[in-house]
N, CA, C and O of each residue as an XYZ file, in Angstrom:
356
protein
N       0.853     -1.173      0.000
C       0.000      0.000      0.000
C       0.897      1.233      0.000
O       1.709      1.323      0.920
N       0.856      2.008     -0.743
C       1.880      2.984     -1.615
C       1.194      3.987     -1.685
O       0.225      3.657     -2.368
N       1.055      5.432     -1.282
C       0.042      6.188     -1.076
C       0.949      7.146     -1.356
O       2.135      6.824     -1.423
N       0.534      8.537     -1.574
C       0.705      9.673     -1.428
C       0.135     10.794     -1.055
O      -0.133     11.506     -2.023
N      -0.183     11.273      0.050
C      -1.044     11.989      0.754
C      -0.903     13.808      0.769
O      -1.633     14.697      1.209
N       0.398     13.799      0.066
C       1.039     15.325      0.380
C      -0.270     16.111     -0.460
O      -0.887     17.111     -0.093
N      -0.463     15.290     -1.721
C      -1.285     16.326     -2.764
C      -2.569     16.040     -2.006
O      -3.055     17.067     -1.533
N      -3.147     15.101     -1.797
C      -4.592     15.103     -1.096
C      -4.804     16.284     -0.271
O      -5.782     17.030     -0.229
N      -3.504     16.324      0.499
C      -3.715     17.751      2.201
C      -3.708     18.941      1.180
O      -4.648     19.697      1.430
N      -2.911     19.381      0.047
C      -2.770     20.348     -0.546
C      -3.980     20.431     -1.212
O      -4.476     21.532     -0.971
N      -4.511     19.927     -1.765
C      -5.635     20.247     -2.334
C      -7.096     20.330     -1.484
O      -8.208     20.502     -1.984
N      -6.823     20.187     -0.290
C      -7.818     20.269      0.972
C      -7.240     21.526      1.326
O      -7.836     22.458      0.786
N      -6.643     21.740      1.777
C      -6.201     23.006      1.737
C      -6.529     24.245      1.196
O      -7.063     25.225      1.715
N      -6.068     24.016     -0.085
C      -6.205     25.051     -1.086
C      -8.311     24.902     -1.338
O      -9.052     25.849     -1.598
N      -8.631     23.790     -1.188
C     -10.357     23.816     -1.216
C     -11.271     25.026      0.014
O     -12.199     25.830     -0.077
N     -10.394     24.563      1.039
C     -10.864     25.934      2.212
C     -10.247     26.967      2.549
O     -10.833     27.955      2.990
N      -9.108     26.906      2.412
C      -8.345     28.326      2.420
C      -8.158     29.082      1.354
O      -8.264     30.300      1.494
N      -7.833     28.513      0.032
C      -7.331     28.690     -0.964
C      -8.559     29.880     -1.753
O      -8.471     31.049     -2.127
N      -9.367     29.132     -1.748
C     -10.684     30.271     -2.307
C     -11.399     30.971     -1.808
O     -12.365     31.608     -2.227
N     -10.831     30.856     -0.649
C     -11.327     32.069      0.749
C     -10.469     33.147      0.400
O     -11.092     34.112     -0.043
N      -8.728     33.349      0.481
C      -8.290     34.243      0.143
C      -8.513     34.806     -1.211
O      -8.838     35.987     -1.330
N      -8.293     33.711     -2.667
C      -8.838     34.186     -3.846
C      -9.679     35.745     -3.766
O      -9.442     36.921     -4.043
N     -10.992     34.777     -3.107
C     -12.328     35.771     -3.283
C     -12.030     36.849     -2.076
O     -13.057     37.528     -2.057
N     -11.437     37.185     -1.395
C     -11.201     38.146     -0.003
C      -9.975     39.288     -1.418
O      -9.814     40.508     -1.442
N      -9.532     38.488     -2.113
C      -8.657     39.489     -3.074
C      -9.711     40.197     -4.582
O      -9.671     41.211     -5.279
N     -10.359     39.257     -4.514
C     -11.448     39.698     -5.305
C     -12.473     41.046     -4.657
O     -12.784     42.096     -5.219
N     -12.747     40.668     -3.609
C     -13.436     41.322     -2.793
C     -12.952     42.765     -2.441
O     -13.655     43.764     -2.600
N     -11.705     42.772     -1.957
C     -11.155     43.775     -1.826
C     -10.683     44.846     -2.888
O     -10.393     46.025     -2.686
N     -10.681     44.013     -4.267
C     -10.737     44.516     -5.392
C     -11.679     45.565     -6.254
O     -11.445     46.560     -6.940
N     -12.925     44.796     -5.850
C     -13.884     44.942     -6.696
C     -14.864     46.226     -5.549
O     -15.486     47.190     -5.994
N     -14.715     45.774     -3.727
C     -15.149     46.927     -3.398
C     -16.807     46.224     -3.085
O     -17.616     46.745     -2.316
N     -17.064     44.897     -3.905
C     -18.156     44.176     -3.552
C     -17.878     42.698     -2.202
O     -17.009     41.829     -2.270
N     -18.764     42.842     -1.283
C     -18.335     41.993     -0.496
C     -19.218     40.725     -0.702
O     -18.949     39.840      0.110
N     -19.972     40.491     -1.378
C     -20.902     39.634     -1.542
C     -19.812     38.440     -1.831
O     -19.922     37.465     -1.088
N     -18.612     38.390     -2.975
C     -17.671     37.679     -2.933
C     -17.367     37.212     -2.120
O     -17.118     36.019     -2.291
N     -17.182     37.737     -0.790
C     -16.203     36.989     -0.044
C     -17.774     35.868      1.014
O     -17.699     34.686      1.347
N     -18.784     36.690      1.214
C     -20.058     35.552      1.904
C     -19.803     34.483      0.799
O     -18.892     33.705      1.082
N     -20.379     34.293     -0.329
C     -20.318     33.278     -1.018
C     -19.570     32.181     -1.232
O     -19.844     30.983     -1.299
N     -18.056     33.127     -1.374
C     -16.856     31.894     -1.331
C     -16.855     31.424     -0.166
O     -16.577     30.226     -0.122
N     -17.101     32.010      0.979
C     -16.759     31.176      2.430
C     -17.620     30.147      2.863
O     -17.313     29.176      3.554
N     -18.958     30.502      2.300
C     -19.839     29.398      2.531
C     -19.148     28.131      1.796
O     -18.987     27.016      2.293
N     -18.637     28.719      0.002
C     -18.628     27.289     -0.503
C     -17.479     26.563     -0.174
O     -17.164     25.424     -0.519
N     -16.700     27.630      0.772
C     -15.504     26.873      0.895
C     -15.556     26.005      2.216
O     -14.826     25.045      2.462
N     -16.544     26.514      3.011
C     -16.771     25.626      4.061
C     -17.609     24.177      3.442
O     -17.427     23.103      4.016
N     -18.616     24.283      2.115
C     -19.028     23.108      2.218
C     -18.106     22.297      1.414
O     -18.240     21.079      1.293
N     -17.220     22.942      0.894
C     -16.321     22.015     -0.087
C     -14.769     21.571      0.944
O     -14.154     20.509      1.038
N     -14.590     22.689      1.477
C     -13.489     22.462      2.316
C     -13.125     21.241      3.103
O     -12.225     20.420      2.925
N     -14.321     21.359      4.283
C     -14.330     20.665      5.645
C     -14.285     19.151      5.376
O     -13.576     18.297      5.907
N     -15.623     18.985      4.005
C     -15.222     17.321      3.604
C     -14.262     16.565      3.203
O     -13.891     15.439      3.534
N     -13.761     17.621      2.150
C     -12.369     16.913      1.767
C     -11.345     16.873      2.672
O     -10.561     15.924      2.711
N     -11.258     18.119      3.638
C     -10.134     17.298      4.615
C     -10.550     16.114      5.518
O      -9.992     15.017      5.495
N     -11.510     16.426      6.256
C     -11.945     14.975      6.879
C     -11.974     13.548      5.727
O     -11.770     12.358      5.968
N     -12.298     14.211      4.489
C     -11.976     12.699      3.583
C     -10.543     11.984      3.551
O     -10.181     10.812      3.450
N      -9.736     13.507      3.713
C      -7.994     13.374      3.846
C      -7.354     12.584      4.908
O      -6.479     11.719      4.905
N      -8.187     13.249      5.974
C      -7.452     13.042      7.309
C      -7.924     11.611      7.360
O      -6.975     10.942      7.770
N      -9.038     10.798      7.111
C      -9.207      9.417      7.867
C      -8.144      8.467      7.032
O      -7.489      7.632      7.656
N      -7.967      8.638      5.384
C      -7.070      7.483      4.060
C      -6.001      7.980      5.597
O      -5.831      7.121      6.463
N      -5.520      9.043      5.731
C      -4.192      9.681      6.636
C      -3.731      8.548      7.560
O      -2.731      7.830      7.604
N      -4.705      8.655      8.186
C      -4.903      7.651      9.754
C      -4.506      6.374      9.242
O      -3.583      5.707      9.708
N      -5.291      6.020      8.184
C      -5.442      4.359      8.259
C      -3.568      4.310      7.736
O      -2.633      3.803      8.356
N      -3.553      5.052      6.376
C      -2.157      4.639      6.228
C      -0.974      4.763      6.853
O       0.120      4.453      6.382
N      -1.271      5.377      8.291
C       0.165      5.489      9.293
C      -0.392      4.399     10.033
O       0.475      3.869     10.727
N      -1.540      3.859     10.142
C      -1.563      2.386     10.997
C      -1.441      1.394     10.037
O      -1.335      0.267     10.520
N      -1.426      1.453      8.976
C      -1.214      0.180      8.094
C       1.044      0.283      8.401
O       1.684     -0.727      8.697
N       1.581      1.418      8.250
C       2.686      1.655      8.192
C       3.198      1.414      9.080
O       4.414      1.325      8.914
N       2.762      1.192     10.328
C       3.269      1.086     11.857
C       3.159     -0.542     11.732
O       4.167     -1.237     11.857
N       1.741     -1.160     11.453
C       1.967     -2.586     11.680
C       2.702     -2.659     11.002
O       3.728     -2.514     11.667
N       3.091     -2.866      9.549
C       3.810     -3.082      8.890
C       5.519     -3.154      9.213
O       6.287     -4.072      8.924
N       5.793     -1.985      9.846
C       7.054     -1.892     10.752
C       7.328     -3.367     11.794
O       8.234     -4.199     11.835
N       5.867     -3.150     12.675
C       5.928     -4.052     13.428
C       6.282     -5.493     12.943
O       7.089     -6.223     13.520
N       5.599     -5.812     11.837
C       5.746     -7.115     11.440
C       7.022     -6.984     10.820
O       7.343     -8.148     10.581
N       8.127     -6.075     10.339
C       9.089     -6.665      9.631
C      10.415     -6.462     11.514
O      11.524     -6.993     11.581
N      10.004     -5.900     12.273
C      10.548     -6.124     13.558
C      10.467     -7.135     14.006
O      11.489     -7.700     14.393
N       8.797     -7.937     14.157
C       8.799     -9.614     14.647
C       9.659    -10.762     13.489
O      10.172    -11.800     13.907
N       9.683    -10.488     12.491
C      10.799    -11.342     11.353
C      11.935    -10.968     11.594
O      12.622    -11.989     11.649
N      12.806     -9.721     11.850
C      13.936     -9.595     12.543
C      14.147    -10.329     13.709
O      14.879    -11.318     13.681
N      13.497     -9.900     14.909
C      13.572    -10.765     15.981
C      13.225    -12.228     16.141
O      13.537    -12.877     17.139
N      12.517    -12.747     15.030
C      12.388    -14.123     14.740
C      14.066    -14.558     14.091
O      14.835    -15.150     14.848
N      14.355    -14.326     13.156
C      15.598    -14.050     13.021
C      16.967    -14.519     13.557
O      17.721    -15.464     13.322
N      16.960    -13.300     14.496
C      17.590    -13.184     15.115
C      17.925    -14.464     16.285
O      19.101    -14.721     16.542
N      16.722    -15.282     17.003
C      16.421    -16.075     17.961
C      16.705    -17.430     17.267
O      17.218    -18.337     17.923
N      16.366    -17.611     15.873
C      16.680    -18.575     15.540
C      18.555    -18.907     14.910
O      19.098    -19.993     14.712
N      19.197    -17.300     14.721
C      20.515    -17.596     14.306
C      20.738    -18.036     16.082
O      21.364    -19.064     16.341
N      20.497    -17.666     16.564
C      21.255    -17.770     18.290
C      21.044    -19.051     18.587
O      21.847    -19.784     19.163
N      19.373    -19.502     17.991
C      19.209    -21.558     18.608
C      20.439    -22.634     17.435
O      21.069    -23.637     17.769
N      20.413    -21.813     15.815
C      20.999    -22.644     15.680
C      23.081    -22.665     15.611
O      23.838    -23.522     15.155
N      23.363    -21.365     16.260
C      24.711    -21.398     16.256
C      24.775    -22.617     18.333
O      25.728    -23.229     18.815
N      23.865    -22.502     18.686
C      23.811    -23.329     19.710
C      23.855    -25.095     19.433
O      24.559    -25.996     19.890
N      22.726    -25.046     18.450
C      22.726    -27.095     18.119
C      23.791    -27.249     17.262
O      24.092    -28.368     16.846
């Protein structure tokens, strides 16, 4: 399991922050504030999901990565116990 998560957070990111400032530069531009209510709403409904969509793949793949550790630690230490039984017989 081979993931890449950097662009997922960046593009969660840029979904709630990203078009909040956009339209706050628009806004400040144009002198109309209606821009900036609109984008914030949509950036809250577009935002908030995609990071929570981000953050859980996140989770699972640092616990898939940890067991994974774990299990190539129990084959080391398996390993290891068996060079020690058989430099013994």
């Amino acid at each position: 399991m081979k993931e890449n998560m950097m662009f997922a957070w960046i593009a969660s990111w840029l979904a709630l922050a990203g078009q909040l400032v956009f339209f706050m530069g628009v806004a400040l531009f144009t002198g109309d504030w209606r821009y900036m209510m609109w984008s914030f709403m949509i950036s809250i409904i577009v935002g908030i999901p995609s990071i929570i969509g981000t953050y859980k793949p996140n989770q699972q793949l640092k616990a898939y990565k940890n067991k994974e550790y774990r299990i190539e630690m129990s084959y080391e230490r398996l390993r290891e116990i068996l060079q020690v039984f058989f430099v013994w017989v």
